[in-house]
mmCIF file of the N, C-alpha and C atoms, coordinates in Angstrom:
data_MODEL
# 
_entry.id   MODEL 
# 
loop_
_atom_site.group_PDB 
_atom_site.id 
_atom_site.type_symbol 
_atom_site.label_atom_id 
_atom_site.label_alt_id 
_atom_site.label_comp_id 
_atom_site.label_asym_id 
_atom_site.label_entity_id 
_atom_site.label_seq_id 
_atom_site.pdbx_PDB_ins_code 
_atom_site.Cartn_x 
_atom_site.Cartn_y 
_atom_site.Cartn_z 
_atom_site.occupancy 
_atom_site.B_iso_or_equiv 
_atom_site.pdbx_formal_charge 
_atom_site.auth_seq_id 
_atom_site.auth_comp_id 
_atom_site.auth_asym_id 
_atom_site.auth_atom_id 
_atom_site.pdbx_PDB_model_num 
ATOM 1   N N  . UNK A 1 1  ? 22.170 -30.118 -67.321 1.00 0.00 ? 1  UNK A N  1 
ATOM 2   C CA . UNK A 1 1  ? 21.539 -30.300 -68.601 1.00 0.00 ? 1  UNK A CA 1 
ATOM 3   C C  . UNK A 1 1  ? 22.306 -31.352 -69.397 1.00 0.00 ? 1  UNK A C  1 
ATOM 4   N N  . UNK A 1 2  ? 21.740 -32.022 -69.875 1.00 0.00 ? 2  UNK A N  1 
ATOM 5   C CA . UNK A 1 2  ? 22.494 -33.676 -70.852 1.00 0.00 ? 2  UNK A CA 1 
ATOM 6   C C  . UNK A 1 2  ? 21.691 -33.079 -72.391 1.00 0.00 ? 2  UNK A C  1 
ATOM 7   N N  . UNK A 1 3  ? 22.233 -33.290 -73.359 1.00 0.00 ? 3  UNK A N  1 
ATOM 8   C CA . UNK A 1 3  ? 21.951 -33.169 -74.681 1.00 0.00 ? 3  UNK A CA 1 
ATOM 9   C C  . UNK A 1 3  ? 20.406 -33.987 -74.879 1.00 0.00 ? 3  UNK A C  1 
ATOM 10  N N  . UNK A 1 4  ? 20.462 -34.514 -74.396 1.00 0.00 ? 4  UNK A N  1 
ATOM 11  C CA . UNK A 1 4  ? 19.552 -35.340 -74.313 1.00 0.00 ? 4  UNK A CA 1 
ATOM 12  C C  . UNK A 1 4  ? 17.549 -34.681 -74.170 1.00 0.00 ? 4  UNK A C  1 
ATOM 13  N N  . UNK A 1 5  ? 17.790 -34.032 -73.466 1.00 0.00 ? 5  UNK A N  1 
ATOM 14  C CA . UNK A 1 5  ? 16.912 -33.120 -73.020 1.00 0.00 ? 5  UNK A CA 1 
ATOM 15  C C  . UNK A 1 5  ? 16.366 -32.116 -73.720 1.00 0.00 ? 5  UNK A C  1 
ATOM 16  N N  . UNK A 1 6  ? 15.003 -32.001 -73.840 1.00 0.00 ? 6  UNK A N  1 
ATOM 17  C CA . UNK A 1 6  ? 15.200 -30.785 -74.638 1.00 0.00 ? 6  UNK A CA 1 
ATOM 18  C C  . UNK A 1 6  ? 15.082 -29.307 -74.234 1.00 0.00 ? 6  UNK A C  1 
ATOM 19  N N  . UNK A 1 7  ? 15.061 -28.517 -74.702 1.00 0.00 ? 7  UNK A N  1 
ATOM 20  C CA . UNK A 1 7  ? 15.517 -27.253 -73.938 1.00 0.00 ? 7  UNK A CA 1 
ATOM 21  C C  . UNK A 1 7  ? 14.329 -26.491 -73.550 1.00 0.00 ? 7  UNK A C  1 
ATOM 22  N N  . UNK A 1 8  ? 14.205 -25.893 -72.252 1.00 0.00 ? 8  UNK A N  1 
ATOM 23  C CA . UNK A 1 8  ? 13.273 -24.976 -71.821 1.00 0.00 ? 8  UNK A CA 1 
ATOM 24  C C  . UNK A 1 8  ? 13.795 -23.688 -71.735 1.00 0.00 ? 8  UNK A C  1 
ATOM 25  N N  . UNK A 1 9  ? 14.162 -23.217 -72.418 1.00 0.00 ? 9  UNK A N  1 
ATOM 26  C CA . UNK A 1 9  ? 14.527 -21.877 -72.340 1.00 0.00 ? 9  UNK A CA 1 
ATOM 27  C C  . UNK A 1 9  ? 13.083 -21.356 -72.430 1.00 0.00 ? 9  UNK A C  1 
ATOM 28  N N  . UNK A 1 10 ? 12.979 -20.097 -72.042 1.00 0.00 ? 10 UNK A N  1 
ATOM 29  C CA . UNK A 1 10 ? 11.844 -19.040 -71.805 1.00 0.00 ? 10 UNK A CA 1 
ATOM 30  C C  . UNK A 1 10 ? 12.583 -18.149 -72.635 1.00 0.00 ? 10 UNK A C  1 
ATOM 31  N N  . UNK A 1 11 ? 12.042 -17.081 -73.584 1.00 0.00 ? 11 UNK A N  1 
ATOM 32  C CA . UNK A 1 11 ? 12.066 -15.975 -74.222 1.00 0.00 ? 11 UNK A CA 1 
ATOM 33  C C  . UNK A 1 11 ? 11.692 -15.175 -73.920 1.00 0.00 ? 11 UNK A C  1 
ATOM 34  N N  . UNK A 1 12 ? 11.561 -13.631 -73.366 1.00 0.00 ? 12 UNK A N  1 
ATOM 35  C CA . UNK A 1 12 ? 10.426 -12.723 -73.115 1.00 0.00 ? 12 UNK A CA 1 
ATOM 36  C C  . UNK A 1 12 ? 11.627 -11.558 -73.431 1.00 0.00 ? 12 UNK A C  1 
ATOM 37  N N  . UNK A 1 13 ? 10.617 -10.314 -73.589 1.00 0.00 ? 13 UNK A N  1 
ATOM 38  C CA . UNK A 1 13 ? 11.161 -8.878  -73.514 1.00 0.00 ? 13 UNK A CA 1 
ATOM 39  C C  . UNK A 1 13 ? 11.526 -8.790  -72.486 1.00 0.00 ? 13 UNK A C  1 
ATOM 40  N N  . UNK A 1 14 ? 12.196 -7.298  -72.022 1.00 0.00 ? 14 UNK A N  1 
ATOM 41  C CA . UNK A 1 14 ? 12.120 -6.985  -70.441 1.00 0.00 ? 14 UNK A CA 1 
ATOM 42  C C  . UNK A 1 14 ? 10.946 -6.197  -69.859 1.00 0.00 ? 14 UNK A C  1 
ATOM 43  N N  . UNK A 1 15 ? 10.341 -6.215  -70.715 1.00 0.00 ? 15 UNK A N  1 
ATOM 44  C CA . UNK A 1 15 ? 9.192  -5.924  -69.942 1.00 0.00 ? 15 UNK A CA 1 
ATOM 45  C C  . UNK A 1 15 ? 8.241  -6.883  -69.518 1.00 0.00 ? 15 UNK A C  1 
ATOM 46  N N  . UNK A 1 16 ? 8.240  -7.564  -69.916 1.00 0.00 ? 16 UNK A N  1 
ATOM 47  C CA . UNK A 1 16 ? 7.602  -9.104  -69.661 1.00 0.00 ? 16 UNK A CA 1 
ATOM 48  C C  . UNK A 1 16 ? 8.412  -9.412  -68.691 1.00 0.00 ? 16 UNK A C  1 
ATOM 49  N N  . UNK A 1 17 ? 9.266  -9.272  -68.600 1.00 0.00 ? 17 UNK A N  1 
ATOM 50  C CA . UNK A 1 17 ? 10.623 -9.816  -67.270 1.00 0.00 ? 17 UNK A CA 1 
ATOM 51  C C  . UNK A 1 17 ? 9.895  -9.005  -66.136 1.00 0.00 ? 17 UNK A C  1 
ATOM 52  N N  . UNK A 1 18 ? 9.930  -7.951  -66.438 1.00 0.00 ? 18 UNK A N  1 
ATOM 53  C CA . UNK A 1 18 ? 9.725  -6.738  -65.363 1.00 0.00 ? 18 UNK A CA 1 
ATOM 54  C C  . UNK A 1 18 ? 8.398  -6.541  -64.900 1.00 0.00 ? 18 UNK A C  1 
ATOM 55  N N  . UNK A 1 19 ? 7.538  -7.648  -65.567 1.00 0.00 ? 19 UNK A N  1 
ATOM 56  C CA . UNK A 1 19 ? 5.775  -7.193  -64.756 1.00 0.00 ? 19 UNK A CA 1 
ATOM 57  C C  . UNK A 1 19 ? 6.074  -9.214  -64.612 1.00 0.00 ? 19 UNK A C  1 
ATOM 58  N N  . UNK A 1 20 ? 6.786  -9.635  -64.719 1.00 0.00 ? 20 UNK A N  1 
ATOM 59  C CA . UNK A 1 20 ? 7.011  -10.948 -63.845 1.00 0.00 ? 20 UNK A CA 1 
ATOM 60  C C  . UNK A 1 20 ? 7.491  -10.808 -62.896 1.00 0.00 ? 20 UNK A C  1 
ATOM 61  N N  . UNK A 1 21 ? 8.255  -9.917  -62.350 1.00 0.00 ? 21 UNK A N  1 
ATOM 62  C CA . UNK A 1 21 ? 9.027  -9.379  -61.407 1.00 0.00 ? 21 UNK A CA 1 
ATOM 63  C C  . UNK A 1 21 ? 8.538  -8.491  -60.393 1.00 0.00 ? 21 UNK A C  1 
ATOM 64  N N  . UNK A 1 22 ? 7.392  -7.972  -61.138 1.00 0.00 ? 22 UNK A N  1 
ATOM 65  C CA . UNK A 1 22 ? 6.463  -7.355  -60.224 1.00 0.00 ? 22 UNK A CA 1 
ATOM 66  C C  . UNK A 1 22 ? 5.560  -8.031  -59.689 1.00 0.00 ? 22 UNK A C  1 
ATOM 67  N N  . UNK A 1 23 ? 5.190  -9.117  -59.935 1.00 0.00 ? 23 UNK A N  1 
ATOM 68  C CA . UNK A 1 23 ? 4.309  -10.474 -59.656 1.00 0.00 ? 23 UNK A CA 1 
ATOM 69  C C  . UNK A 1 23 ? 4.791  -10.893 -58.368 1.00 0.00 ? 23 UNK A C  1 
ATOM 70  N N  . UNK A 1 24 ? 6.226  -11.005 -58.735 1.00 0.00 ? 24 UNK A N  1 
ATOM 71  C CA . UNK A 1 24 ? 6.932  -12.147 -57.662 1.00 0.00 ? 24 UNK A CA 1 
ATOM 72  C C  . UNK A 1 24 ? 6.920  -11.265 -56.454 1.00 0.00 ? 24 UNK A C  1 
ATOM 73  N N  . UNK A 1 25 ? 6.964  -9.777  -56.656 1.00 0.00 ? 25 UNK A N  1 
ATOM 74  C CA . UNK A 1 25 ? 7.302  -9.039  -55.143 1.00 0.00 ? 25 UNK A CA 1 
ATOM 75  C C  . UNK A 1 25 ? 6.165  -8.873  -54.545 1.00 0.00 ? 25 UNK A C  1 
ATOM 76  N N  . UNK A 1 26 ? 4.908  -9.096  -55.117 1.00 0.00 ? 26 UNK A N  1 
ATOM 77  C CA . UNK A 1 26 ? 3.980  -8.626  -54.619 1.00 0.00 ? 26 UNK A CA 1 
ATOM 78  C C  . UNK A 1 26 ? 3.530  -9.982  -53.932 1.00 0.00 ? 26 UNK A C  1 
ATOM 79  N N  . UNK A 1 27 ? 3.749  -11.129 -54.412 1.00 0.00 ? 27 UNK A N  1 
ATOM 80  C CA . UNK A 1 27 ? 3.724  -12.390 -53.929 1.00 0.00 ? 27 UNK A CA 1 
ATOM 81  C C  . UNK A 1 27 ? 4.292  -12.265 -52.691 1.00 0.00 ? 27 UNK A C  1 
ATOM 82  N N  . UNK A 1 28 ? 5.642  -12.224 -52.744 1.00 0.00 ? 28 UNK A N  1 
ATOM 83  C CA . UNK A 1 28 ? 6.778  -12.434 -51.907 1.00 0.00 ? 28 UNK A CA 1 
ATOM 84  C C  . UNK A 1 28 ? 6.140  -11.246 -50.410 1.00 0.00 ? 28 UNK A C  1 
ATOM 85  N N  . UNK A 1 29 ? 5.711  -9.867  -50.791 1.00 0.00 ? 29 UNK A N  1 
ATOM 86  C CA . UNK A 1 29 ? 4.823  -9.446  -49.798 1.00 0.00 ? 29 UNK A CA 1 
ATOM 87  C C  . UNK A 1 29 ? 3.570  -9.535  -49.206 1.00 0.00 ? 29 UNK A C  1 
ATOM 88  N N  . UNK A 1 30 ? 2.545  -10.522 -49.779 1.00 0.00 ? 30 UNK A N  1 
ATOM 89  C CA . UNK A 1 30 ? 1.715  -11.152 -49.102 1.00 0.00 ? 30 UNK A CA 1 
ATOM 90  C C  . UNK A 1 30 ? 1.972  -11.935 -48.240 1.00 0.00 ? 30 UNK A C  1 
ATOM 91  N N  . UNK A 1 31 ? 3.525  -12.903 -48.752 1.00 0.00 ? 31 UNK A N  1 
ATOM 92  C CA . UNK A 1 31 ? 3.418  -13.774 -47.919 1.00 0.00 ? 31 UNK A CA 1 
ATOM 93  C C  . UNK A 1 31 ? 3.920  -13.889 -46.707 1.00 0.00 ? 31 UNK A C  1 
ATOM 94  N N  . UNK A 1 32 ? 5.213  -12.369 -46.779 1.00 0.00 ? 32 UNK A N  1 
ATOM 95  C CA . UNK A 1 32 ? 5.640  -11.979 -45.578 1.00 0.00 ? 32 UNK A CA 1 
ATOM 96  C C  . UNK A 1 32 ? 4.756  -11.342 -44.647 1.00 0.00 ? 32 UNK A C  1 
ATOM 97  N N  . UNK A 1 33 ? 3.444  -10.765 -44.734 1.00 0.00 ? 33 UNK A N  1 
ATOM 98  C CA . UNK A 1 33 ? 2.749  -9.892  -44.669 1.00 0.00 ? 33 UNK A CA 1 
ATOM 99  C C  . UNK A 1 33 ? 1.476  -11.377 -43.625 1.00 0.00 ? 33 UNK A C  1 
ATOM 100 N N  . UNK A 1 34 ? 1.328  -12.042 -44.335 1.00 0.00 ? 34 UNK A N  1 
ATOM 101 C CA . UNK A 1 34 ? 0.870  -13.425 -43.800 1.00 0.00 ? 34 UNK A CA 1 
ATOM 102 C C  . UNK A 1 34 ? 1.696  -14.121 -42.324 1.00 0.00 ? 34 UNK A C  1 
ATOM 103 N N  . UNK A 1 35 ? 3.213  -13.877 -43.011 1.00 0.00 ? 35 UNK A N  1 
ATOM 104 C CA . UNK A 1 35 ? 3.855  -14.531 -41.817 1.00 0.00 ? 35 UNK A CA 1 
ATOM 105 C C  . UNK A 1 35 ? 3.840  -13.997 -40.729 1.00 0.00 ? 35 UNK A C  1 
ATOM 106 N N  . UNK A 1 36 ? 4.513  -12.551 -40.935 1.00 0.00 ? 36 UNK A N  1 
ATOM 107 C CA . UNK A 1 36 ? 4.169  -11.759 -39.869 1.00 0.00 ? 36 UNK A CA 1 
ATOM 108 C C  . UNK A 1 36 ? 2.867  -11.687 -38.744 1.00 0.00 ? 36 UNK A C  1 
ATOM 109 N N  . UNK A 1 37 ? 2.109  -11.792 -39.576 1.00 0.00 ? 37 UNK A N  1 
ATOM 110 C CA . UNK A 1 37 ? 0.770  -12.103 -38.734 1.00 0.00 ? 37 UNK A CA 1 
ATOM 111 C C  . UNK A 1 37 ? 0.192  -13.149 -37.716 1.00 0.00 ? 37 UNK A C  1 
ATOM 112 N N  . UNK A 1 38 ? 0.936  -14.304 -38.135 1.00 0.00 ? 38 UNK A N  1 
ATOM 113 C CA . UNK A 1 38 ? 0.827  -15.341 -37.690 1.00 0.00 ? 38 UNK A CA 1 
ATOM 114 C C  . UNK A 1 38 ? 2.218  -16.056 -36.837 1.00 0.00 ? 38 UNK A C  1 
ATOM 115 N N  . UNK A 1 39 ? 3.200  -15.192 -36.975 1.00 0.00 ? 39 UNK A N  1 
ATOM 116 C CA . UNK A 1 39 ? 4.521  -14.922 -35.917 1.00 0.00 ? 39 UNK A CA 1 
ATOM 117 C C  . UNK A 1 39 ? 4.470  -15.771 -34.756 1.00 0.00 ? 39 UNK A C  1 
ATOM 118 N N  . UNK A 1 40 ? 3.211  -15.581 -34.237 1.00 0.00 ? 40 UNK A N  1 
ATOM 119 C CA . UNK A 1 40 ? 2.852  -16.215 -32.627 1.00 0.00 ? 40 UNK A CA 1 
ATOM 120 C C  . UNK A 1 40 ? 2.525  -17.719 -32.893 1.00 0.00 ? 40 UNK A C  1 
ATOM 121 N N  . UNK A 1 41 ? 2.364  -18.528 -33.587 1.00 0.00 ? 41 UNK A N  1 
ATOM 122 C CA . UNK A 1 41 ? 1.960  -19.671 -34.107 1.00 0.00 ? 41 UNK A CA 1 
ATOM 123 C C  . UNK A 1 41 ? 2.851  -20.179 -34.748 1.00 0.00 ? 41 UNK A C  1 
ATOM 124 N N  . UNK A 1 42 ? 4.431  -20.051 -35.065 1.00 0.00 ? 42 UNK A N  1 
ATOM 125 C CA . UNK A 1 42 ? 5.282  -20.416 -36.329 1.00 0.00 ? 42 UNK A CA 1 
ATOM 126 C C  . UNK A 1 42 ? 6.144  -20.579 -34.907 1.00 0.00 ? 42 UNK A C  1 
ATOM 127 N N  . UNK A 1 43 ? 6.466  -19.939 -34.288 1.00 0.00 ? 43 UNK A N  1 
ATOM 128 C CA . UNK A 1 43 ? 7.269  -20.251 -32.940 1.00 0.00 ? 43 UNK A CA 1 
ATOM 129 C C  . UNK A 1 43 ? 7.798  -21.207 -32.495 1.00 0.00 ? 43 UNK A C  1 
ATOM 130 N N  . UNK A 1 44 ? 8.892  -22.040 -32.080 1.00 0.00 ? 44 UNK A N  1 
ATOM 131 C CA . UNK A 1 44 ? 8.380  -23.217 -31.222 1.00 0.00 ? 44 UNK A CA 1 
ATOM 132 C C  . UNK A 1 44 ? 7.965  -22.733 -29.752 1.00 0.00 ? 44 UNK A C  1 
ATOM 133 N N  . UNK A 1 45 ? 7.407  -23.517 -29.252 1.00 0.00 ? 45 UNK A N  1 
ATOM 134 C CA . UNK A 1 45 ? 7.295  -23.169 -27.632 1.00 0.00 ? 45 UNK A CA 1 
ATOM 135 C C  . UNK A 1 45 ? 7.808  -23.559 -26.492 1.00 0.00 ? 45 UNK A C  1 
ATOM 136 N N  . UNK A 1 46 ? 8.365  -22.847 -25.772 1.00 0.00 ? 46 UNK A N  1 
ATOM 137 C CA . UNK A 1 46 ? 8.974  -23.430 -24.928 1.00 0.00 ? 46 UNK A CA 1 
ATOM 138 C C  . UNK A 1 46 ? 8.405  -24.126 -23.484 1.00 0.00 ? 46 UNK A C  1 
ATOM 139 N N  . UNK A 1 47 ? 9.053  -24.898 -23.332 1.00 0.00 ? 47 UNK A N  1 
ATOM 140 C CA . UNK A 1 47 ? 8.219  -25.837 -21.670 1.00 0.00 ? 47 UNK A CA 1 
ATOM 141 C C  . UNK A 1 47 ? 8.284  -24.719 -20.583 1.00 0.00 ? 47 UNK A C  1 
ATOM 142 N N  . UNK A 1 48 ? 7.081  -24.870 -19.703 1.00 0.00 ? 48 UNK A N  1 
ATOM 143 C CA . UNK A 1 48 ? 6.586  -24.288 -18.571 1.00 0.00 ? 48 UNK A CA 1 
ATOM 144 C C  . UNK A 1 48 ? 7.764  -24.730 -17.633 1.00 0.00 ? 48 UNK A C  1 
ATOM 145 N N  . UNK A 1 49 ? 8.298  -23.942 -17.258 1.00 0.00 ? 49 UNK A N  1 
ATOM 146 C CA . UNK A 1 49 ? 9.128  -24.306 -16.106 1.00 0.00 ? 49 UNK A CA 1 
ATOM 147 C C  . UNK A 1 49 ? 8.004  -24.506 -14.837 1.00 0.00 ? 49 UNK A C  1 
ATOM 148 N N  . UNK A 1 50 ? 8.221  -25.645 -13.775 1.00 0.00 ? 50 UNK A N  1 
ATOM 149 C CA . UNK A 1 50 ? 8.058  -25.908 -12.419 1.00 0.00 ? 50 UNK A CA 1 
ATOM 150 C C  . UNK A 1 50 ? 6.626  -26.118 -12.304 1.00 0.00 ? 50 UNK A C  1 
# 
């Protein structure tokens, strides 16, 4: 941060923290939930031997 800049601070309650937080996990488990699924395709593959 340089003085220069002006400031983005965010303000919130904690409850506002805490249903942002509930956002992010539920995010964060779709997308594991996605990966998982698709496991077989994210792989690299390895060469056919012979």
């Amino acid at each position: 941060m340089t003085p220069d800049q002006p400031d983005k601070s965010v303000y919130m309650t904690i409850a506002e923290f805490s249903a942002q937080v509930e956002v992010a996990e539920a995010l964060f488990s779709r997308y594991w939930k996605l990966c998982e699924r698709h496991i077989g395709h994210a792989l690299p593959q390895h060469p056919k031997a012979g």
